[in-house]
FILUM-146327 format. One record per residue (C-alpha): residue number from 1; z negated, x, y. Coordinates in steps of 0.05 Angstrom, whole numbers, plus 32768, in hexadecimal, padded with zeros to 4 digits. Layout:
+-----+------+------+------+
! seq !   pz !   px !   py !
+-----+------+------+------+
! NUM !    Z !    X !    Y !
...
+-----+------+------+------+
# end
This chain:
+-----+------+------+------+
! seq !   pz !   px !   py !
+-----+------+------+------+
!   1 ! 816A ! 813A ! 7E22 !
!   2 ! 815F ! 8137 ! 7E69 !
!   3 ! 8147 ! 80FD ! 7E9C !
!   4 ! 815A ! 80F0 ! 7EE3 !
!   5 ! 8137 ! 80CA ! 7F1D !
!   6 ! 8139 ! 80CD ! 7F62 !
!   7 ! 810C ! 80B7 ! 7F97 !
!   8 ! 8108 ! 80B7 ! 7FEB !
!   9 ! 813B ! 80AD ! 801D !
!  10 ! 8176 ! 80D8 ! 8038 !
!  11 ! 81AF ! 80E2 ! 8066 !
!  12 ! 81BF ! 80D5 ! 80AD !
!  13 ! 8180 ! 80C5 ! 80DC !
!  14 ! 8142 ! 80CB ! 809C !
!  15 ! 8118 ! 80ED ! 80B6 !
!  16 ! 80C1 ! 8100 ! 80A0 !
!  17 ! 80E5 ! 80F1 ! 805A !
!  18 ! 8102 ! 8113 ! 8020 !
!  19 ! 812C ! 8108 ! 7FE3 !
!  20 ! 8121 ! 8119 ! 7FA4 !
!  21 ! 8147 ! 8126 ! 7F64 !
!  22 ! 8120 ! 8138 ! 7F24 !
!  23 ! 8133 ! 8145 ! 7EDF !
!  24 ! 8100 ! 814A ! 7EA2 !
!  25 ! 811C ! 8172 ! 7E6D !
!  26 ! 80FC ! 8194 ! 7E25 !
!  27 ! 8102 ! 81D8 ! 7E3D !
!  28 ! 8111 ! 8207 ! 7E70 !
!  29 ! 80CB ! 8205 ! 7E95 !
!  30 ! 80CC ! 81EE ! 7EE6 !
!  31 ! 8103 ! 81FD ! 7F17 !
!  32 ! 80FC ! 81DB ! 7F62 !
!  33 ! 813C ! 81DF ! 7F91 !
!  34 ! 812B ! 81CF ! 7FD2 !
!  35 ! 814C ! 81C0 ! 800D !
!  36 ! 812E ! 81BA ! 8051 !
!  37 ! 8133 ! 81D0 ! 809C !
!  38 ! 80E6 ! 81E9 ! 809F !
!  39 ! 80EA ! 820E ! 8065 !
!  40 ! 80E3 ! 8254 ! 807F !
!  41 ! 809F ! 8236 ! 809A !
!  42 ! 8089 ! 820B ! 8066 !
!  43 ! 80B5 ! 820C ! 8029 !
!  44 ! 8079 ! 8234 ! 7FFA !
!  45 ! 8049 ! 81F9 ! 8008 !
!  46 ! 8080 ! 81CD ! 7FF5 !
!  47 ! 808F ! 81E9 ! 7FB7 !
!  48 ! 8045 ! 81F1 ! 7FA8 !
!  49 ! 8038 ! 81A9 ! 7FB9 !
!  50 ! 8075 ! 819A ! 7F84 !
!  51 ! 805B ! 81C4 ! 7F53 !
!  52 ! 8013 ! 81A5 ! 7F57 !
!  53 ! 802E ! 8163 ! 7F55 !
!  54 ! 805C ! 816F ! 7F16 !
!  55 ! 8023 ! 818F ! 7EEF !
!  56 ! 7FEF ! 8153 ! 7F01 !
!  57 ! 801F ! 812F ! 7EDF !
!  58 ! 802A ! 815F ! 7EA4 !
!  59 ! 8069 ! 8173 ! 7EB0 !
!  60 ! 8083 ! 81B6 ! 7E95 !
!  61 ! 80D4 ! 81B4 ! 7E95 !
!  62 ! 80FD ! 8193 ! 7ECC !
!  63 ! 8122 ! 81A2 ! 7F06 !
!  64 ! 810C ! 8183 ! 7F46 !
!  65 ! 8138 ! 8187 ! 7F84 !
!  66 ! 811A ! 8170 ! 7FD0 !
!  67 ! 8145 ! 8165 ! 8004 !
!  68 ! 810E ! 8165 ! 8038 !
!  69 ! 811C ! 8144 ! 8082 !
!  70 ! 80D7 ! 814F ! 8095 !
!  71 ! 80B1 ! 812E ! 8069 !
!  72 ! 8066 ! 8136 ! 806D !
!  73 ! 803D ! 8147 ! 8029 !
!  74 ! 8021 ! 8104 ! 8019 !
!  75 ! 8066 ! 80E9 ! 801F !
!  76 ! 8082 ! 8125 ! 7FF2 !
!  77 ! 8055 ! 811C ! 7FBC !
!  78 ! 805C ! 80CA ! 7FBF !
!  79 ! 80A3 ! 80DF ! 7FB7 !
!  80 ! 80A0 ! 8106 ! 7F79 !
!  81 ! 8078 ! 80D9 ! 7F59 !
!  82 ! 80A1 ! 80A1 ! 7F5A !
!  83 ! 80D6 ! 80C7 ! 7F3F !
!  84 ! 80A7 ! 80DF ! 7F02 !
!  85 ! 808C ! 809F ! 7EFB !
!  86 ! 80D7 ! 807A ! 7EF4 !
!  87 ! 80D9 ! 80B3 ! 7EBF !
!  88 ! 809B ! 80AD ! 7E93 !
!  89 ! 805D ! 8080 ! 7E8B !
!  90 ! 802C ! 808F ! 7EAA !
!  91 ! 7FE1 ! 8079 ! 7ECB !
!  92 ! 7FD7 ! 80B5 ! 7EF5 !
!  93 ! 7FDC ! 80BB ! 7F38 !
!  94 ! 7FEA ! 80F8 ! 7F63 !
!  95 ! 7FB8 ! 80F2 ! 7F9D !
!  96 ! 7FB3 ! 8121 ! 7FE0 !
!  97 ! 7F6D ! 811F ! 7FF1 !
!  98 ! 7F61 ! 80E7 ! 8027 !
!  99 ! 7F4F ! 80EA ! 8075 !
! 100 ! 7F0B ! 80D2 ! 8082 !
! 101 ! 7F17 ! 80BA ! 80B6 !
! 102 ! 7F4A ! 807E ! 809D !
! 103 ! 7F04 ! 8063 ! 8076 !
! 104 ! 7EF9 ! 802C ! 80A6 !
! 105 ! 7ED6 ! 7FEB ! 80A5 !
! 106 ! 7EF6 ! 7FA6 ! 80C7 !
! 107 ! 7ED1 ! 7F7A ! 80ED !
! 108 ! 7EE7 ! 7F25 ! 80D7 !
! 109 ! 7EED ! 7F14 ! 8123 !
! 110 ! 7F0A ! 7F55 ! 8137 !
! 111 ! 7F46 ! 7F50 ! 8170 !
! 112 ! 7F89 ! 7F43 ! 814A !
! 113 ! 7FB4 ! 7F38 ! 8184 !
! 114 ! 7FEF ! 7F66 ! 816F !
! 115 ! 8005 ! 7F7F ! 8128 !
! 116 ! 803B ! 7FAD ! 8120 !
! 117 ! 806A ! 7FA8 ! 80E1 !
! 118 ! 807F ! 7FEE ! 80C1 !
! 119 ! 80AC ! 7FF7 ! 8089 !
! 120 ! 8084 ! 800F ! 804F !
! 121 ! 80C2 ! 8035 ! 8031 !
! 122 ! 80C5 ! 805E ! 806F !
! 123 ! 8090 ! 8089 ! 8089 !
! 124 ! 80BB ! 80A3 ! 80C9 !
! 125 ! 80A4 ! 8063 ! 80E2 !
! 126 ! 8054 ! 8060 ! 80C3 !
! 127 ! 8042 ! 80A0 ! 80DD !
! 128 ! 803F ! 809E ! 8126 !
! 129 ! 8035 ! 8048 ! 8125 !
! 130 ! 7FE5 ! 8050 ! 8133 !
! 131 ! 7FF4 ! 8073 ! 8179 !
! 132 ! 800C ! 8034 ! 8194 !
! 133 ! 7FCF ! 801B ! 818F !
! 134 ! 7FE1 ! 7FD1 ! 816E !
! 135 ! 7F9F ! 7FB3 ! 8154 !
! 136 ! 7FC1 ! 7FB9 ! 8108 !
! 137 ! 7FF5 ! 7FDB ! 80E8 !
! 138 ! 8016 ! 7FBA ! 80AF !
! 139 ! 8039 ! 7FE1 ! 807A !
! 140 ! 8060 ! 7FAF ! 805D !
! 141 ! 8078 ! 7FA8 ! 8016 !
! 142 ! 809D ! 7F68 ! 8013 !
! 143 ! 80D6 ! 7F5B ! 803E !
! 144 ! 80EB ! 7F96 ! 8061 !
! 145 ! 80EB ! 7FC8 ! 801F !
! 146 ! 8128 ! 7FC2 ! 7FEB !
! 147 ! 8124 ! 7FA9 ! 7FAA !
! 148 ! 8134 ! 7FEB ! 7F84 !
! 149 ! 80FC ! 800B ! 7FB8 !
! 150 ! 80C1 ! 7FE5 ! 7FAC !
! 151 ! 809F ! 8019 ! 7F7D !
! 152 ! 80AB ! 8055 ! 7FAC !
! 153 ! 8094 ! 8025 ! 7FE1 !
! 154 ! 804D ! 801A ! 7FBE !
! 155 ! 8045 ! 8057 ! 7FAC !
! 156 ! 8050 ! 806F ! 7FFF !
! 157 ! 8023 ! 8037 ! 801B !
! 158 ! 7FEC ! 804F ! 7FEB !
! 159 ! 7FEF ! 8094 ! 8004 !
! 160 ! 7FF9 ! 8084 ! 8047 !
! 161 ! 7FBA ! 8056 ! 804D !
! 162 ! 7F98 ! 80A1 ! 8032 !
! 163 ! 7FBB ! 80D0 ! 805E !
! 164 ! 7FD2 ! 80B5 ! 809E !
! 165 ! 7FA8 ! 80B0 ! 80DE !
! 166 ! 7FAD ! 8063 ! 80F3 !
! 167 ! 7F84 ! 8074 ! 8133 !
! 168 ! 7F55 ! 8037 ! 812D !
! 169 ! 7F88 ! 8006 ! 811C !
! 170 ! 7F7B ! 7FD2 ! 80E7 !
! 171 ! 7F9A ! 7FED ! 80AB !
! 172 ! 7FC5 ! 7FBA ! 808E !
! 173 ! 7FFE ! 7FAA ! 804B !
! 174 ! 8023 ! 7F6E ! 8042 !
! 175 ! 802F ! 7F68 ! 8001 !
! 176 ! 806C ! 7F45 ! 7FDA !
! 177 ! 806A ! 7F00 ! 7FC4 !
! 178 ! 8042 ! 7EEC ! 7F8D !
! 179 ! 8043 ! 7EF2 ! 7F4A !
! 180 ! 805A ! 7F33 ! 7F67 !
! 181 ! 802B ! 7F42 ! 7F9B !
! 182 ! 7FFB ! 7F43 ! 7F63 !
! 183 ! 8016 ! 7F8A ! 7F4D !
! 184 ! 8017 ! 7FA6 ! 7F91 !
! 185 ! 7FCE ! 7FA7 ! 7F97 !
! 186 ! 7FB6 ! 7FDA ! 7F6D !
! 187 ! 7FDE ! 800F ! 7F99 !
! 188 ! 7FB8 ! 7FEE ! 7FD8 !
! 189 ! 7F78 ! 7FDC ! 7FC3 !
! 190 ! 7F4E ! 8021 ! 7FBC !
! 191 ! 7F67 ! 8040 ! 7FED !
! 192 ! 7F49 ! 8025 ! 8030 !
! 193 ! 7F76 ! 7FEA ! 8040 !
! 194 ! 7F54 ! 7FB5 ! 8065 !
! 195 ! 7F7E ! 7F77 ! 8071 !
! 196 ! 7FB0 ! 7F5B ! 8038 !
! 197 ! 7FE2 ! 7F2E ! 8056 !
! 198 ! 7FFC ! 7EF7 ! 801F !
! 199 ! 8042 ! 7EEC ! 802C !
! 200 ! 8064 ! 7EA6 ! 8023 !
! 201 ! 8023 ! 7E8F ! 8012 !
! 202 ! 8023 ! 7E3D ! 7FEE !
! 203 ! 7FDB ! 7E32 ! 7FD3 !
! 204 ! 7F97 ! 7E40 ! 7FD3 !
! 205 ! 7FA8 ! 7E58 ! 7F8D !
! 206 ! 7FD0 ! 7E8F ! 7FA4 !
! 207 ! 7F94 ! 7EAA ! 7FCD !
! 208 ! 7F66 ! 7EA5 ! 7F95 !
! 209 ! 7F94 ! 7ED4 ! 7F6E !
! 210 ! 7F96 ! 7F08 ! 7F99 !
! 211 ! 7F45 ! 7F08 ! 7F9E !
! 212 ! 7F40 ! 7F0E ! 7F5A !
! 213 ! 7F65 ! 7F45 ! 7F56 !
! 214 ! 7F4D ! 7F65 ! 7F89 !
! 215 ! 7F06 ! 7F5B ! 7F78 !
! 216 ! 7F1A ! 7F79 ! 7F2F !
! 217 ! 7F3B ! 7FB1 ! 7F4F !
! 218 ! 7EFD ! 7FC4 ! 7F80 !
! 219 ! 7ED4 ! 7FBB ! 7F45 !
! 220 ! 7EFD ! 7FF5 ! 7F23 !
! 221 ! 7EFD ! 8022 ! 7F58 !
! 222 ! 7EBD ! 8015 ! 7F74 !
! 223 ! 7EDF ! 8014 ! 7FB5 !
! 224 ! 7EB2 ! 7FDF ! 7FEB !
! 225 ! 7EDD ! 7FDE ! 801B !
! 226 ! 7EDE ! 7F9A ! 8034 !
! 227 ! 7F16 ! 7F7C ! 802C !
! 228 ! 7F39 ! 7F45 ! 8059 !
! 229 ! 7F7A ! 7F15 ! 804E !
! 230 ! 7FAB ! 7EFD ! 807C !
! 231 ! 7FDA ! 7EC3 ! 805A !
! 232 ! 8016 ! 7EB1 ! 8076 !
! 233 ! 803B ! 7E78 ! 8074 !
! 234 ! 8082 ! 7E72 ! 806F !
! 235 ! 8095 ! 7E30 ! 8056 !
! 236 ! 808C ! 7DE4 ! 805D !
! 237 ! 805A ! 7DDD ! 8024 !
! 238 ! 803A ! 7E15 ! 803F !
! 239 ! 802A ! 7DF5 ! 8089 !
! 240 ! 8019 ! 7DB8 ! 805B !
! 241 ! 7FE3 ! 7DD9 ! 8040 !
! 242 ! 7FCE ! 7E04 ! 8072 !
! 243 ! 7F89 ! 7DF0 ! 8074 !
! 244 ! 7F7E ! 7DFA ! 8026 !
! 245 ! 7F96 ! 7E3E ! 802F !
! 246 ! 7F70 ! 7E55 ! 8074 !
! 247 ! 7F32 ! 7E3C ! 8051 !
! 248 ! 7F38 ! 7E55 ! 8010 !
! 249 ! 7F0D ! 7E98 ! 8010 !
! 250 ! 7ED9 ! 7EB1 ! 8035 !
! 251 ! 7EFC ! 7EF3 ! 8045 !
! 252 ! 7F40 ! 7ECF ! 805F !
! 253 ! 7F3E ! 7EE9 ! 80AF !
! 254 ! 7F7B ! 7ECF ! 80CE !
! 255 ! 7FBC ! 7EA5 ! 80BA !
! 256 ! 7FFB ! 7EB2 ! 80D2 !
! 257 ! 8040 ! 7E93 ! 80CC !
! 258 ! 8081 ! 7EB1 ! 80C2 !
! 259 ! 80B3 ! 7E8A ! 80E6 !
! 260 ! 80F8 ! 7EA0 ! 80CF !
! 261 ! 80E7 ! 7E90 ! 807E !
! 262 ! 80C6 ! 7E48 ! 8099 !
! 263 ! 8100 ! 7E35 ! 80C6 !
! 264 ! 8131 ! 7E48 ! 8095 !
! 265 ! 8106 ! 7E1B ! 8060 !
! 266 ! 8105 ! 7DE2 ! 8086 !
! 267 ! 814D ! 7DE0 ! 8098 !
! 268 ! 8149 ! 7DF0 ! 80E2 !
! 269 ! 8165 ! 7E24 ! 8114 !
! 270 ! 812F ! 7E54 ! 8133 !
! 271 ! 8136 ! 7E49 ! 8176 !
! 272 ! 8119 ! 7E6B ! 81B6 !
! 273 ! 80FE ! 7E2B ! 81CC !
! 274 ! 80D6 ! 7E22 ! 818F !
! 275 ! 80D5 ! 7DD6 ! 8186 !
! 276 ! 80ED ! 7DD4 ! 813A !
! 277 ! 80A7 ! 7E00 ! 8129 !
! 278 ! 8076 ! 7DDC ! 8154 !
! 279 ! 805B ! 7DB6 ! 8129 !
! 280 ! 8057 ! 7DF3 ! 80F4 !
! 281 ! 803A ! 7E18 ! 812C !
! 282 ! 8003 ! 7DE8 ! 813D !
! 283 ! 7FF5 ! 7DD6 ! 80FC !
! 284 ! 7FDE ! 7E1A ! 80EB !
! 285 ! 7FBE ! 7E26 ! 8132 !
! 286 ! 7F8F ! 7DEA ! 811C !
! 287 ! 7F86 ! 7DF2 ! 80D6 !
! 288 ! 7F75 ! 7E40 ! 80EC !
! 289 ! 7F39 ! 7E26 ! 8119 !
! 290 ! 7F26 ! 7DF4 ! 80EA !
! 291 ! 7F1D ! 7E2E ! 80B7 !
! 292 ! 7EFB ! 7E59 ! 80E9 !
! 293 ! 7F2F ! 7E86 ! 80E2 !
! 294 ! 7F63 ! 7EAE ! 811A !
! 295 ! 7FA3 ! 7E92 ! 811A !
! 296 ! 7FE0 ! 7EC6 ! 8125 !
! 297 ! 802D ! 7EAF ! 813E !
! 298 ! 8070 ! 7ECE ! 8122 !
! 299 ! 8094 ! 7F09 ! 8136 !
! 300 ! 80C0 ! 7F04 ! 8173 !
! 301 ! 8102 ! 7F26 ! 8148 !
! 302 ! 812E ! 7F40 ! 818B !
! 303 ! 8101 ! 7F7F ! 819E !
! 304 ! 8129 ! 7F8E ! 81DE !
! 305 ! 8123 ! 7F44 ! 81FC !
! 306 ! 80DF ! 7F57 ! 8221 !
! 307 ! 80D9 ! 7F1C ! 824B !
! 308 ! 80ED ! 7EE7 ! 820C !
! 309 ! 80B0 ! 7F10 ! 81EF !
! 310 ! 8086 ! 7F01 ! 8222 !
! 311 ! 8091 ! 7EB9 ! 8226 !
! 312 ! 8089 ! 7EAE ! 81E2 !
! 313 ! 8046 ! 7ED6 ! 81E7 !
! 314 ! 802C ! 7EAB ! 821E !
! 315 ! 8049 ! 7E6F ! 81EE !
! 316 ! 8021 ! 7E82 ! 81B0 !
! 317 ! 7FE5 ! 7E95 ! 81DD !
! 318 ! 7FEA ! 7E43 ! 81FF !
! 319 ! 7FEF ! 7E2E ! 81B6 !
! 320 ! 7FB4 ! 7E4A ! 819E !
! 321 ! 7FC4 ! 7E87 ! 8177 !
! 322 ! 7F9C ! 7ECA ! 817C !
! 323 ! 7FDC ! 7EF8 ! 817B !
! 324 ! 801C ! 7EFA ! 815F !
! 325 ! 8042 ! 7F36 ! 812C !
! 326 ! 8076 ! 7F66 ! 814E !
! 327 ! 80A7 ! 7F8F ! 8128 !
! 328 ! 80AD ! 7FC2 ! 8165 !
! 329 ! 807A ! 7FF3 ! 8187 !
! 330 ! 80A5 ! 7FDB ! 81C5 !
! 331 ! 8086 ! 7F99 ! 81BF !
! 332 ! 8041 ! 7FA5 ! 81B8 !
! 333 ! 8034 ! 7FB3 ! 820B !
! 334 ! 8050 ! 7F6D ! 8214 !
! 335 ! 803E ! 7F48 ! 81DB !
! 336 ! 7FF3 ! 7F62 ! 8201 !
! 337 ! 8008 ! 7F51 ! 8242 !
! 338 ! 8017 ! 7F06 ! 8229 !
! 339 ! 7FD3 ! 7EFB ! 81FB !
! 340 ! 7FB0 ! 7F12 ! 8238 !
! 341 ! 7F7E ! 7EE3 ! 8263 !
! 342 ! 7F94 ! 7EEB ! 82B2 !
! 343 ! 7F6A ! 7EEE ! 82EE !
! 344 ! 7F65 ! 7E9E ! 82F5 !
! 345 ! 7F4A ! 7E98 ! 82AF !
! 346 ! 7F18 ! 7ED1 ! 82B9 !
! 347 ! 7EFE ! 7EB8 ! 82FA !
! 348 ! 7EF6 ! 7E7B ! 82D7 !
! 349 ! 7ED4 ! 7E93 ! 82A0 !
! 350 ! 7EAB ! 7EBA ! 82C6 !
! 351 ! 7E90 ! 7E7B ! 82E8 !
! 352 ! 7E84 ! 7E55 ! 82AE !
! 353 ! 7E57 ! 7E85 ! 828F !
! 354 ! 7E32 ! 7E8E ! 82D2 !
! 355 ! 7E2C ! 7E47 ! 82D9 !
! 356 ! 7E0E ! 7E39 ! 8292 !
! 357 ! 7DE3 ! 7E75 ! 829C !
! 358 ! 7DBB ! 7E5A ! 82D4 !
! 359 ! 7DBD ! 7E16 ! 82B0 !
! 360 ! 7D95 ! 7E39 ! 826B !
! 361 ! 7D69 ! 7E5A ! 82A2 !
! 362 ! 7D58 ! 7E1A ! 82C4 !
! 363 ! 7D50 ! 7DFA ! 827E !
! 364 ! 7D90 ! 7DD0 ! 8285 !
! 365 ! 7DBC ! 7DC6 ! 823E !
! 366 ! 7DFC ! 7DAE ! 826A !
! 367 ! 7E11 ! 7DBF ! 82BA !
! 368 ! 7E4E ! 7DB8 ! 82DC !
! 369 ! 7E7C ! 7DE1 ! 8303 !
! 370 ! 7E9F ! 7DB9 ! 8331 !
! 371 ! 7EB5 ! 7D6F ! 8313 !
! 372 ! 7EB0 ! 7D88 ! 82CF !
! 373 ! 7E78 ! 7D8B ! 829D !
! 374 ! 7E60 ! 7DCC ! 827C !
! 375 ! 7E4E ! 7DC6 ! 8239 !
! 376 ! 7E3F ! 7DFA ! 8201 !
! 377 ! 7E8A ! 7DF7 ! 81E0 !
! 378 ! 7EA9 ! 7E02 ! 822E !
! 379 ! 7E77 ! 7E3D ! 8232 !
! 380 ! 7E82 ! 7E5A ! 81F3 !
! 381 ! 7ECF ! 7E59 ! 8201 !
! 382 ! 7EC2 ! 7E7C ! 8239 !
! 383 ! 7E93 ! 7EB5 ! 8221 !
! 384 ! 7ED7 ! 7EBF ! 81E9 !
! 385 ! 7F11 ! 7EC1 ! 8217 !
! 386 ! 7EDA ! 7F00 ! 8241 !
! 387 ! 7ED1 ! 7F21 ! 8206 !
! 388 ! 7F16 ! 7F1C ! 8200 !
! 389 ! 7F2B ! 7F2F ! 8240 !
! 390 ! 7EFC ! 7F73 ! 823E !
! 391 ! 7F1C ! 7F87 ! 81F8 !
! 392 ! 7F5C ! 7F7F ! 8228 !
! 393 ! 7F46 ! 7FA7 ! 8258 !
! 394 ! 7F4E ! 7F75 ! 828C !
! 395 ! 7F01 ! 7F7D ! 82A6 !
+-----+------+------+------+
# end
């Protein structure tokens, strides 16, 4: 009696995908139909690829079809394994060896200005994302991947953290709500990731269940990698409790909030103006610094408004945040551009630290520069926003 499963994406625009049919049978030993515009040039190491995949699984009789748009092999083999794993059970995993280079270590107070949101269902979009240069790239597992996908979507991520060049960008997954999220992290864990974003985030609880896991899961591998979270925070109880959450764990870097789920949980209208989240807004800002923490704005959802993008950049920045999400490579130049300290602020940086310079040399604990008083928190926000400005580029 024969199975069927199918896996990937197809039709109209897919492309670096593929979509495959397989059917496990009792007899008949391994037939592979393929389909594919390279195949003169690469359909034999397609095929083989299949074949090595099918037998790490110990299959012996099926037919496997690939209609290839494409794809690349770590997203060919992710493919055919989730169809063999929708059709038996199954620990294995089929793994491509891994690119050195994606072994990376995170700093805590590394620059987080800009993250960039990619699909984690569609690797068109994750393979080229690191040549934008956002500071992180988030493969995303929760909102933006299908119900019926999330399987083939774990099993992508996880080879995609392995096999695709980030090009220094903080390697990043958002996984799916809890108790869900839970699951998710075994496909993310041993592989290299280095910040976990919490969606939807409530408690400190929540937090506390994702470190357990993941210190269970690091145990098993013996991956240590180490391992940072991001919550976010979606809803009313969530900004309630912001504090109890930015503070819960050591290895929490940065909070962020997601503005469409919170709006839409308090009852208001997201506006442009932003006066029905900013009170959310600041109440994460402060409980962010309180924690000793980087706090991170929303995404700004119309990618071709670049001047709203701006503005709302220079808005988060005057709030307090660090950086903001952006759902476009489009946005990331701007979303920059608005984070970014001008000339007035480095001049004036500049003098401060001068100023409190000579004052250390002279043996002074306070000057001034002009009518105002120098002190060591003035300084040290100084010495920040030029550290800032030369990861900027701006001196």
């Amino acid at each position: 009696m024969e199975n069927t499963a199918t896996a990937g994406n197809k039709g109209t625009g897919i492309r670096s995908d593929c979509f495959v049919t397989l059917s496990i049978s009792d007899s008949g030993g391994i037939h592979i139909e393929l389909k594919s515009k390279v195949e003169t040039m690469y359909g034999n190491q397609i095929k083989s690829l299949a074949l090595d995949v099918l037998s790490h699984f110990d299959i012996i009789n099926a037919n496997l079809s690939i209609e290839d748009s494409g794809a690349l092999p770590f997203v060919i083999a992710a493919r055919i394994e989730a169809a063999i794993k929708c059709l038996i059970d199954t620990e294995k995993e089929y793994l491509l060896p891994a690119l050195p280079i994606n072994q990376i270590i995170t700093e805590k107070d590394r620059l987080r200005v800009c993250r960039l949101y990619v699909p984690g269902n569609s690797p068109a979009l994750m393979i080229n994302a690191g040549i934008y240069k956002p500071d992180g790239i988030i493969l995303d597992l929760e909102d933006s991947v299908a119900p019926s996908k999330k399987q083939e979507a774990r099993l992508l991520v996880r080879n995609a953290l392995r096999n695709i060049d980030f090009y220094g960008a903080e390697k990043m997954v958002r996984i799916n709500q809890l108790p869900q999220g839970l699951d998710d992290l075994k496909f993310i864990v041993p592989w290299n990731v280095n910040v976990i974003l919490i969606p939807k985030c409530e408690s400190a609880e929540e937090v506390f269940q994702v470190n357990r896991v993941l210190s269970d899961l690091q145990e098993k591998s013996g991956s240590k990698t180490r391992i940072w979270l991001m919550p976010i925070i979606e809803s009313a109880l969530g900004i309630i409790r912001a504090y109890e959450i930015a503070s819960a764990a050591e290895n929490i870097v940065a909070m962020a909030i997601g503005l469409e789920d919170y709006t839409a949980d308090i009852g208001a209208q997201r506006t442009m103006q932003g006066s029905e989240s900013l009170f959310a807004r600041s109440q994460l800002v402060n409980a962010c610094r309180a924690a000793g923490i980087q706090p991170n704005d929303s995404v700004f959802a119309d990618f071709s408004d670049k001047e709203g993008l701006f503005l709302s950049a220079r808005k988060s920045k005057e709030m307090g945040f660090d950086g903001m999400g952006c759902i476009h490579p489009g946005q990331i130049k701007t979303i920059r551009e608005g984070f970014s300290p001008d000339k007035e602020e480095i001049d004036k940086a500049l003098k401060i630290v001068d100023a409190f310079d000579k004052a250390q040399a002279e043996g002074l604990g306070v000057t001034s520069l002009g009518s105002k008083m120098i002190d060591p928190p003035v300084v040290k926000r100084a010495q920040k926003l030029l550290v800032f400005a030369k990861q900027m580029g701006k001196i």
